[in-house]
C-alpha positions in Angstrom: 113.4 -8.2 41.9 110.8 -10.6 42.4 107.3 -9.1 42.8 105.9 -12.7 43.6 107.4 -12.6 46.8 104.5 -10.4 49.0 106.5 -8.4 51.2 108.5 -7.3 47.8 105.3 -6.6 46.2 104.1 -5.1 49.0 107.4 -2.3 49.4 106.7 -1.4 46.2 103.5 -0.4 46.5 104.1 1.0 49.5 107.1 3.2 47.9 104.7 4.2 44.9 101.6 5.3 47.2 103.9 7.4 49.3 105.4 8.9 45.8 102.3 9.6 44.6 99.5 10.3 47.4 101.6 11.7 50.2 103.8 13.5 47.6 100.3 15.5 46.2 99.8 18.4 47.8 95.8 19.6 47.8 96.6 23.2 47.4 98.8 23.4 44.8 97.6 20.2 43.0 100.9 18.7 42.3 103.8 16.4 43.5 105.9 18.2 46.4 109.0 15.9 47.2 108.5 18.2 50.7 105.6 16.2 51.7 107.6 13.1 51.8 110.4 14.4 53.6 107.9 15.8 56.3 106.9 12.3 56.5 110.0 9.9 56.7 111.8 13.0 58.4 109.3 13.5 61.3 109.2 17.2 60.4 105.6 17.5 61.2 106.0 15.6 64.4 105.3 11.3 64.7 101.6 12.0 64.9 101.5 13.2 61.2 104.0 11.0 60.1 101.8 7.8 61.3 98.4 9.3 59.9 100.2 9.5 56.8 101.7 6.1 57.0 98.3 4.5 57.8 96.8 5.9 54.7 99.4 4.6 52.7 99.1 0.7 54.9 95.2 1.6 53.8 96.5 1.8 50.0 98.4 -0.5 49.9 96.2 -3.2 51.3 93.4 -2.3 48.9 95.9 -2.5 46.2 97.4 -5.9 46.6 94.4 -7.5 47.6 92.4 -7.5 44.3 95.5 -8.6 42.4 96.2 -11.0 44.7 93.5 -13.1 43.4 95.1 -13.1 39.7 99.2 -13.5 41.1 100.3 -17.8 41.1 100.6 -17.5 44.7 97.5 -15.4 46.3 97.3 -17.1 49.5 100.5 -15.7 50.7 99.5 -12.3 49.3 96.2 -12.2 50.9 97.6 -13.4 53.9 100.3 -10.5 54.4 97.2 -8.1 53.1 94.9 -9.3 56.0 97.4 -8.3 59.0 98.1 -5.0 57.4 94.6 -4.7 57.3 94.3 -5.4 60.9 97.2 -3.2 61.9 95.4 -0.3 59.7 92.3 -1.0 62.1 94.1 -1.2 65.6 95.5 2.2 64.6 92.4 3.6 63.0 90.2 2.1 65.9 93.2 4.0 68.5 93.4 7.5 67.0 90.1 8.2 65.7 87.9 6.5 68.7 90.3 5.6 71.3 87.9 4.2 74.1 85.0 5.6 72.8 82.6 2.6 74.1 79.4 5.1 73.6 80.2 5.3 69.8 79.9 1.7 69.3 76.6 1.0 71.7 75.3 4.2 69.1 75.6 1.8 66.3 71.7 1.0 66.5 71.0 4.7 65.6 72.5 3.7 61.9 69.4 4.2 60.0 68.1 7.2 61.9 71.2 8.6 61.7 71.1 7.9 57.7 67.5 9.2 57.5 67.8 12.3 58.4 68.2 16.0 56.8 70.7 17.1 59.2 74.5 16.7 57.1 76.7 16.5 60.5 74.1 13.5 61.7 73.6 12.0 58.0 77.6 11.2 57.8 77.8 10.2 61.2 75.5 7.3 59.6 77.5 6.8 56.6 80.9 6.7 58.8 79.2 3.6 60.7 78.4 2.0 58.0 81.8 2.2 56.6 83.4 0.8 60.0 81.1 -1.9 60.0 81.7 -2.7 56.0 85.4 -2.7 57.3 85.1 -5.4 60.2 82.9 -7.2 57.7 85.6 -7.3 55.4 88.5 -8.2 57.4 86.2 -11.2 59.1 85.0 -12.4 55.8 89.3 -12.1 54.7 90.0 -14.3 57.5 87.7 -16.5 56.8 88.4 -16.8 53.3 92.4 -17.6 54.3 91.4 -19.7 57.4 88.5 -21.6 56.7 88.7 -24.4 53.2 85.3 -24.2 53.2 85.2 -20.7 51.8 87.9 -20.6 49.7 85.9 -19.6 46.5 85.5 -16.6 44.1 81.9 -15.4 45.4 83.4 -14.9 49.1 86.4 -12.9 47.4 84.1 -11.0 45.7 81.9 -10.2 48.9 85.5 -9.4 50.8 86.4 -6.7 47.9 83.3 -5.3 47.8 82.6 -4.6 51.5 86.4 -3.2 51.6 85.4 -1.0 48.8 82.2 -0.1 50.9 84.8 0.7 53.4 86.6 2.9 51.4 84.7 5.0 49.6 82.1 5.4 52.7 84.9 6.7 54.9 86.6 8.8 52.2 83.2 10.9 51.0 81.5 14.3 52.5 78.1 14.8 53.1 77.3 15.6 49.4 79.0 12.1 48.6 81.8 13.8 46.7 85.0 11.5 47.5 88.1 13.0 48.8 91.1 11.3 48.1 94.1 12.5 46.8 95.5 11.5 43.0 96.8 7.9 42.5 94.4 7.3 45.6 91.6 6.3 43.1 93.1 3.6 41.5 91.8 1.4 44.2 88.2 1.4 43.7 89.2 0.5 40.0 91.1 -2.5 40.9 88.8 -3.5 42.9 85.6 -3.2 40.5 88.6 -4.8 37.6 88.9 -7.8 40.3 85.5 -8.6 41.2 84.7 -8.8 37.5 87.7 -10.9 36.7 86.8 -13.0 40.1 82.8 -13.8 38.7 84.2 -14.4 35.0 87.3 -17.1 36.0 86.7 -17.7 39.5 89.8 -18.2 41.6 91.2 -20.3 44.1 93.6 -19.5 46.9 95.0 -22.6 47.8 
């Protein structure tokens, strides 16, 4: 099978995360092959089943896109990493805010939101700032495939690290413990491994 090829790569990741994240179950704190079937089997209805696949398109993309910088053809990975990316907004955007215009003109309250005492207000904050570290990300992606001009290893390192923002901003309580289940975590260590490796060798895509 060859892994080279970005929608193989890709699968595979895919196939692992849903494994090993959606197979975890919180309560019992281990692998329940019953999770997965609720999920390809629509036994917890579509709306479920799509939640779960988006975490997993979430995974996935946060996977592949620090290796991709290391792989002898990262352009083609980054590329299939950005539109999952996308898709993993549109849907985010759509399930979580739907037309919600108000909670984007609320933006501005950011750093009264994040200077407050109140927990319910002070994560509201935080949750902006991860949405905004995730458009950041996606447009400094883009950018970084689209544009010659920044095709270098200090713009990969700013797109990693904003997506990492992303990440762990959306993923953490009030009390900035993280929530994520098992083999979820690997990401932010990728990530930290790639941005390291990316300032040490430098990369470039193309």
């Amino acid at each position: 099978m060859d892994v080279s090829n970005p929608f193989t790569l890709s699968l595979l990741v895919h196939i692992f995360y849903l494994c090993t994240y959606t197979a975890w179950d919180k309560e019992n704190k281990q692998l329940q092959t019953s999770n997965v079937a609720d999920v390809v089997l629509l036994r917890r209805g579509l709306s479920h089943t799509l939640n779960e696949l988006n975490k997993i398109l979430s995974l996935t993309g946060l996977t592949i896109l620090p290796l991709a910088y290391f792989l002898h053809n990262p352009y083609d990975h980054l590329y299939l990493s950005l539109w999952s990316q996308v898709v993993h907004a549109i849907y985010s955007s759509w399930k979580y805010y739907g037309t919600k215009v108000a909670y984007v003109t609320e933006m501005p309250n950011i750093l009264v939101e994040l200077n407050t005492k109140r927990p319910k207000v002070f994560i509201e904050g935080v949750k902006k700032v991860s949405i905004l570290c995730g458009a950041l990300s996606l447009a400094l992606l883009a950018s970084h495939i689209y544009v010659p001009e920044w095709d270098a290893a200090a713009v990969g390192i700013l797109v990693l690290f904003t997506a990492l923002v992303h990440f762990y901003t959306m993923e953490i309580d009030y009390k900035f413990v993280l929530h994520v289940r098992t083999t979820g975590n690997l990401t932010i260590v990728y990530c930290l491994a790639a941005m390291v490796g990316l300032a040490v060798v430098g990369t470039k895509i193309q």
